[in-house]
N, C-alpha and C positions, 0 to 999 in steps of 0.2 A: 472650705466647707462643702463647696458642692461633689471635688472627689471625695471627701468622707462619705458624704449621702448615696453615692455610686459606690464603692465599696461596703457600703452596710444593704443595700438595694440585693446586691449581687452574692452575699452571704446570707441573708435570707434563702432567696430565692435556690440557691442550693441546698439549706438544709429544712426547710419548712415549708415550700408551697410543694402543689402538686406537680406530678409530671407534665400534664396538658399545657399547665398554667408556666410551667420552667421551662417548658419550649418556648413559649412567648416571651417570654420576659429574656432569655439568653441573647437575645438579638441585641437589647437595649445593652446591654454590657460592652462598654468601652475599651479599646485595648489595652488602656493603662491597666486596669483593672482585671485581664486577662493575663497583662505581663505580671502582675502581683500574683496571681493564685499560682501557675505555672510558675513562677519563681520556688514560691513557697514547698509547692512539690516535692521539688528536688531538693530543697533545703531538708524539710522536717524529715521526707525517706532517706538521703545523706544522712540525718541521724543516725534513721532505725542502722539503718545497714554498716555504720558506725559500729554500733551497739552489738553488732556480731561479731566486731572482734574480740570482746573480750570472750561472750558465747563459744569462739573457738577455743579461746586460751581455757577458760573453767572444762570447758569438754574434756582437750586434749589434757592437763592438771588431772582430772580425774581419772583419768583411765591408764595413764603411763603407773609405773613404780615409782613409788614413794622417795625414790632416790634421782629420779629425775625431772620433779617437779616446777623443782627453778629452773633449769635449762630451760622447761618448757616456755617458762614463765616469760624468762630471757627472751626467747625467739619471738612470740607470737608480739610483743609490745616493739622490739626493731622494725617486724616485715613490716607490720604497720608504717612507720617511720620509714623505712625506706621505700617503700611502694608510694604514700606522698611524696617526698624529693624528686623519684625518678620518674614520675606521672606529671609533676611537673615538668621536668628537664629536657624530656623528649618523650615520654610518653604517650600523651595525651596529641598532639601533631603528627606522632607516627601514624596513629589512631583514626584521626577526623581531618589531616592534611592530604588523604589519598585522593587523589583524579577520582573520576566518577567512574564505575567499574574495574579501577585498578586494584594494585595489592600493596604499595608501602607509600606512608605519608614521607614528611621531613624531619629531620635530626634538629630540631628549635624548641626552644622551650616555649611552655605557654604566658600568654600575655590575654589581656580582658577585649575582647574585641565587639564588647555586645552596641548597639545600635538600637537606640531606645523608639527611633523611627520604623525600625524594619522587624528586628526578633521579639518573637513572642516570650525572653524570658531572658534573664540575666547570665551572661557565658558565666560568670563564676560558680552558679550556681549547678552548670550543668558537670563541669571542670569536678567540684566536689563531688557530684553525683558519680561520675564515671570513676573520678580516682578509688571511694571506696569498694566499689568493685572492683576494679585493680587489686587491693589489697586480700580481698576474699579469696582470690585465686591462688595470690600464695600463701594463706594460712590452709588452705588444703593440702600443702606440698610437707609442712610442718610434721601434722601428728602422723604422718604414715613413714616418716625416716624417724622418729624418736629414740632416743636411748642409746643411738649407738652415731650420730652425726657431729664431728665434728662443729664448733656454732658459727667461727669465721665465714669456713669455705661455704655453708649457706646460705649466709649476708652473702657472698656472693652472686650465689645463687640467685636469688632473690631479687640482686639489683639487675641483673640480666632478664630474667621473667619480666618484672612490673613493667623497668624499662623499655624494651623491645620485646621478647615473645608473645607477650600477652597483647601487646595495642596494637601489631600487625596483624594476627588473628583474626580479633574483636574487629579490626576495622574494615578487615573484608564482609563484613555484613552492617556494624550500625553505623559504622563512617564512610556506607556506600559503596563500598567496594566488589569488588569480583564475584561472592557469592550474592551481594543484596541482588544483582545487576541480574542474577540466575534465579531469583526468588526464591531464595534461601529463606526461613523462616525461623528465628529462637528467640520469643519475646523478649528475656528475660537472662537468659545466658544457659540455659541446661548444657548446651555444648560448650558455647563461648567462655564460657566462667569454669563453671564446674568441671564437666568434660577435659576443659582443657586443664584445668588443676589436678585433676585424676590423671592423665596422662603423664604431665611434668610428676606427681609423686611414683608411678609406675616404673618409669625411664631411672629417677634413682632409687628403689630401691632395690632395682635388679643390678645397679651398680655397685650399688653399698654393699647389698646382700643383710642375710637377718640378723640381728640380734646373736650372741653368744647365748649357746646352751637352747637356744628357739625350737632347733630341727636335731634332731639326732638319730645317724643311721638312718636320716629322709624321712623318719617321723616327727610327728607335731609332739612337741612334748605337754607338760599338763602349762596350759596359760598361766603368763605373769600374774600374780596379784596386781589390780586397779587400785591408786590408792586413795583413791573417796568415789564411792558410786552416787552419792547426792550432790559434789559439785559438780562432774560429766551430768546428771540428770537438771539439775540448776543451767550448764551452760545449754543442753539442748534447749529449754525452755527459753532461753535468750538469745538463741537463732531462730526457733520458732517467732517469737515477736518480731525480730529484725526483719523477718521473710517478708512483713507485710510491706516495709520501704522495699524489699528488692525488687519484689513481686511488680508493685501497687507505682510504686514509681517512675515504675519502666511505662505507663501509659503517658509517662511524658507531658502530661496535658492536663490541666484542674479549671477549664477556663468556662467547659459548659455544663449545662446538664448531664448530656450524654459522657461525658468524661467521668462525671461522678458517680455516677451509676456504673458505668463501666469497671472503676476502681471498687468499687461495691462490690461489685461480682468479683473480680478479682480477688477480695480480702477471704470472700467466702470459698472459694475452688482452692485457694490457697490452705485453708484451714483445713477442710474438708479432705485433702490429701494426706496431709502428714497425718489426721486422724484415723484414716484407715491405714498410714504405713504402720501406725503403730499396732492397733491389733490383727493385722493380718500378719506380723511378724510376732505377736502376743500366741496367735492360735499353733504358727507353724512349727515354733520351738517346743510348744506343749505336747505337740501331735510327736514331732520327731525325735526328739528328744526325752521327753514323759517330764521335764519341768517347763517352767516359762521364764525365758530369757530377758532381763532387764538390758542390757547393752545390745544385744538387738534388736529389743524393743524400741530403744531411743536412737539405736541408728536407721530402724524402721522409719522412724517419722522425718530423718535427713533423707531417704531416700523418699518416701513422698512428695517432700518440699521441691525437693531438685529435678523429681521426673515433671511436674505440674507446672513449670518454670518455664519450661520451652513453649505452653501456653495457658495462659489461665486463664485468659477471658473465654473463647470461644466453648469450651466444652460444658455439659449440663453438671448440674448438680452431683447426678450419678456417674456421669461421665469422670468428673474428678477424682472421685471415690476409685472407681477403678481403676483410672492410670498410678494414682499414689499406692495403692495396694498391691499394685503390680511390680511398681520401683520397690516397696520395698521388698516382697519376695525375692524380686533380681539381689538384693543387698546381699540376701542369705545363702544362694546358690554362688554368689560371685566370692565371696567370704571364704566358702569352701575350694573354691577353683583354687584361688591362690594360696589357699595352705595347699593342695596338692603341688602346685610346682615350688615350693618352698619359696615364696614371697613373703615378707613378713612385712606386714601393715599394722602395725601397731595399734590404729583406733578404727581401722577397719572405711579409709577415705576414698581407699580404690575402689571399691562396690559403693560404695556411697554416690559418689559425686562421679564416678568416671561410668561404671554399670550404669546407674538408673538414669543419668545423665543421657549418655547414648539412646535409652529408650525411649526418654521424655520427648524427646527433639523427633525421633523417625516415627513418631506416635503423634505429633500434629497432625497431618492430615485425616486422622480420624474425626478430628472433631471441625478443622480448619481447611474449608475448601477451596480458598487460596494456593494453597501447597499440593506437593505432588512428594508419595515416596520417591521417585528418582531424585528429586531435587533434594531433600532431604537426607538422602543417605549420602550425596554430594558433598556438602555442608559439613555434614558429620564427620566422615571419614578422610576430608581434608586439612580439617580442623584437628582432630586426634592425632590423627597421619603425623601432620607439623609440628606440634608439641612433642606426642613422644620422641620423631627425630631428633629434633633439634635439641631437646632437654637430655637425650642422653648422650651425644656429643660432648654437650657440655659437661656433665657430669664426669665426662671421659677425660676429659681434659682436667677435670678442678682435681680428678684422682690421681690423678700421672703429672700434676704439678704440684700442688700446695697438701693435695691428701684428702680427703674427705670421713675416713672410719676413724674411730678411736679406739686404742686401743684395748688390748681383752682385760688389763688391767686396768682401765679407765671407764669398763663397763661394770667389772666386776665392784667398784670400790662406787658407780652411781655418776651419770654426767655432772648433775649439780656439783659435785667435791670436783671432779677434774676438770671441766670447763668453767662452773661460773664461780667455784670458792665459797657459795654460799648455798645454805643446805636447808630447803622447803619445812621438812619434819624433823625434832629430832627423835632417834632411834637408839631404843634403848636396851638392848642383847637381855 
């Protein structure tokens, strides 16, 4: 009874007294009772950020052709499943096993090491936290090869990302490594996550190369039909909510006032951004174009989400405002970059997450006086550097052994029929 009365004391006191009054009272809060909310944290955001995988699947479902919608389907529910496996297997130790300013953990899988005397929160709980972000990374690699990737040689893929590229990365800054040691700064992942999903998609699709009939005679030809713009508009809205686990639970901490508050601000700078990615990428298709563009309007507001990532607490109100208006503009200049050297990104993830990405992260120090542009463009561009290296190696090798394109009759007849045998829509001449 008495931990009950401590736990109902301490949920009060976060959502109903005052600030004056939650400063006092925080102190009286027990660590059990600290280990509980911190636990919780990472749990319910583990959800949210759960809950973006399917966000990517309905996105990328929408905006591919109608003939390749179960491929899509296919992929984004494995990377999921294999980014858990290999985030267990060695992931997650490659990750948080690093020395203290080093660069690679251990090849061991993970085991529950928590210490109910010493940590403030359950390792399983932090375990799920990190793995679903794991899995984020490589659903960004997904929708920018579509249409034309073989699905093995990707699981492949995939299992090399989650398990090793991604947790050596990540772990030279949140598992204290080389850059944390340089004061490197990315709350949330704009580099880590995103950036570095942008890159890994970058690396293959200059390998792959576009789509059949994309470019011709080095021009863009007229764009694929999408084949549902309300389930891509459905899944951004289900990456929008999950933002608020990505964002919101990277403060790591639920234990005081100041943490609650802090994630407060957070949920709000979070919002706040992808709101203005949307209509500033609402205004600029209208201006430039003379209509107004729904797909990058919604990819306006990924690219909000993703520049405001590398920090959401420290910057004001309006400060938010601008960095995601500014991601998403990059979205729209970067969109265009890559149809010029004939890149074909299918749902448009390189500007998304790899552009606004980069920006979000060297745009901390404007609001975070902690940080330094030097340090920050460090961070970045050794992070990017390593990814695309490394991912197109790989990709080099998965072409010149097992193969990675499909063929032009395998495009022209739809992935779904030639990779998965089952067919999203049916299509009726």
């Amino acid at each position: 009874m008495k931990k009950t009365g401590m736990l109902l004391l301490a949920i009060f006191s976060l959502l109903f007294v005052s600030p004056s009054f939650a400063a006092e009272v925080q102190s009286t809060v027990n660590p059990e009772t600290t280990f509980i909310f911190n636990t919780l944290l990472f749990l319910i955001c583990g959800f949210l950020v759960m809950f973006m995988a399917p966000g990517f699947a309905m996105l990328e479902c929408g905006l591919v052709t109608s003939k390749s919608v179960a491929s899509i389907a296919a992929k984004n529910i494995a990377l999921y499943s294999i980014a858990g496996i290999m985030f267990w297997l060695c992931g997650y130790n490659l990750a948080y096993g690093i020395p203290e300013g080093g660069y690679i953990g251990s090849f061991s899988p993970w085991s529950d090491g928590t210490d109910f005397t010493k940590d403030s929160y359950a390792a399983g709980s932090d375990w799920y936290f990190q793995m679903v972000f794991c899995a984020t990374t490589a659903s960004i690699v997904s929708g920018t090869l579509a249409e034309r990737i073989k699905i093995w040689p990707f699981f492949l893929f995939t299992a090399i990302l989650t398990g090793i590229l991604y947790p050596i990365e990540m772990g030279w800054q949140w598992g204290g490594g080389w850059l944390a040691a340089k004061g490197f700064s990315d709350f949330a992942g704009s580099t880590l996550v995103h950036a570095a999903g942008g890159a890994a998609a970058l690396a293959g699709a200059i390998v792959l190369g576009p789509r059949l009939g994309r470019f011709t005679k080095g021009a863009l030809t007229t764009p694929y039909a999408a084949s549902s713009i309300p389930l891509a508009t459905l899944g951004v809205f289900v990456l929008w909510f999950g933002w608020f686990g990505f964002n919101g639970g990277s403060q790591l901490a639920l234990g005081t006032f100041d943490d609650a508050k802090s994630i407060s601000t957070i949920f709000i700078n979070t919002n706040l951004a992808a709101c203005a990615g949307v209509m500033v990428n609402a205004v600029i298709t209208r201006v430039i174009g003379g209509k107004t563009d729904v797909v990058m309007m919604l990819n306006g507001a990924l690219g909000g989400l993703v520049a405001i990532t590398a920090e959401p607490l420290a910057p004001s109100p309006f400060a938010a405002i601008c960095i995601g208006g500014i991601g998403a503009a990059i979205v729209v200049i970067g969109a265009s970059v890559l149809e010029k050297f004939k890149i074909d990104d299918v749902v448009g993830a390189i500007p998304v997450h790899l552009f606004a990405g980069i920006w979000g992260t060297l745009a901390v120090p404007i609001t975070n006086a902690d940080t330094t542009f030097a340090t920050q463009f460090l961070g970045t561009f050794s992070v990017v550097a390593f990814m695309f290296i490394v991912s197109l190696v790989v990709w080099f090798i998965l072409k010149s052994t097992v193969g990675i394109r499909t063929s032009d009759e395998a495009q022209k007849k739809g992935t779904d029929v030639a990779e998965i045998g089952v067919v999203a829509y049916a299509i009726r001449d």
